[in-house]
C-alpha positions as CSV (number, residue, x, y, z in Angstrom):
1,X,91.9,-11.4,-279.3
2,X,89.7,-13.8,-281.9
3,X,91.3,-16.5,-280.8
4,X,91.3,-16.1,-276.3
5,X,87.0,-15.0,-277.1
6,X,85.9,-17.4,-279.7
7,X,82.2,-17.1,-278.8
8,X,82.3,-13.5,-280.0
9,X,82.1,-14.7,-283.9
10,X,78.7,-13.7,-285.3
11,X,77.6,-15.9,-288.9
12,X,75.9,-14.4,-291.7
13,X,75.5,-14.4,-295.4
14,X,77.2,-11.7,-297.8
15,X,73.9,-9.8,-299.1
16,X,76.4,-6.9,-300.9
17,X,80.1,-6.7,-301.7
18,X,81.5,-3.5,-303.7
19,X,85.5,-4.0,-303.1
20,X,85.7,-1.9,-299.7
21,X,82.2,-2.6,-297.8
22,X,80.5,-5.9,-297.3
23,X,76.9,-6.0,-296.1
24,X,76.4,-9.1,-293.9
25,X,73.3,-10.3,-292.7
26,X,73.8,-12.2,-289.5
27,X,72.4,-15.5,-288.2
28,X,70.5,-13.4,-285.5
29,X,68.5,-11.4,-288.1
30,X,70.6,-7.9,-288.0
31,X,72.4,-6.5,-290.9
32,X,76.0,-5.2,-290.4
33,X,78.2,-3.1,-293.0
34,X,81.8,-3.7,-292.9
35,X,84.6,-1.3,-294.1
36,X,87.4,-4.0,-295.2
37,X,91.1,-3.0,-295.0
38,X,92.6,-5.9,-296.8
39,X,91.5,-8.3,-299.5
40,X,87.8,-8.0,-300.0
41,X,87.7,-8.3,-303.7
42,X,86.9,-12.4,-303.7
43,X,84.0,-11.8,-300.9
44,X,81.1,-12.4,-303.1
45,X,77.6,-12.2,-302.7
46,X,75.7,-15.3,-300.7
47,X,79.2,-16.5,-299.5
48,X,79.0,-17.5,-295.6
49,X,81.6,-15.4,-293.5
50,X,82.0,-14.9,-289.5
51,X,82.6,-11.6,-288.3
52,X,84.6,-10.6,-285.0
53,X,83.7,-7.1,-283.7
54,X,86.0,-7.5,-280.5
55,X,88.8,-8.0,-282.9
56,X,87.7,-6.7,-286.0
57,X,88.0,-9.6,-288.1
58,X,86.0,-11.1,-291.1
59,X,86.4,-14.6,-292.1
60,X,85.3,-15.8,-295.8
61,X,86.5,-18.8,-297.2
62,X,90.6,-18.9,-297.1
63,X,90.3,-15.1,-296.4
64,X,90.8,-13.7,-292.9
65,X,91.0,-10.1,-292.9
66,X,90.7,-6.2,-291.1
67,X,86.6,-5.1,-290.9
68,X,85.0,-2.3,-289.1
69,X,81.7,-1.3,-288.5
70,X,80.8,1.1,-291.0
């Protein structure tokens, strides 16, 4: 799905990160929270990510994992 819409990623900065939410302000000004279901213990704070909501994905540095709209 990412990869046949890749327009659909959004950019943002990490503003909070407790284990299974990340708070992500986008590029465009909003503020989305994330429920991660797989490795979000090495998102940190301030670390640039891109967020998918067509295929529920966040990217952060070597980590590609499951995020939904919380």
């Amino acid at each position: 799905m990412a990869a046949s819409n890749p327009s659909a990623w959004w950019d943002g900065l990490v503003v909070d990160a407790d284990g299974t939410t990340v708070t992500v302000a986008l590029l465009t000004g909003a503020t989305v929270t994330l429920r991660v279901v797989g490795p979000a213990v090495d998102i940190a704070v301030s670390e640039p990510v891109a967020y998918h909501p067509v295929a529920e994905l966040l990217s952060a540095s070597a980590i590609l994992t499951t995020a939904r709209a919380a």
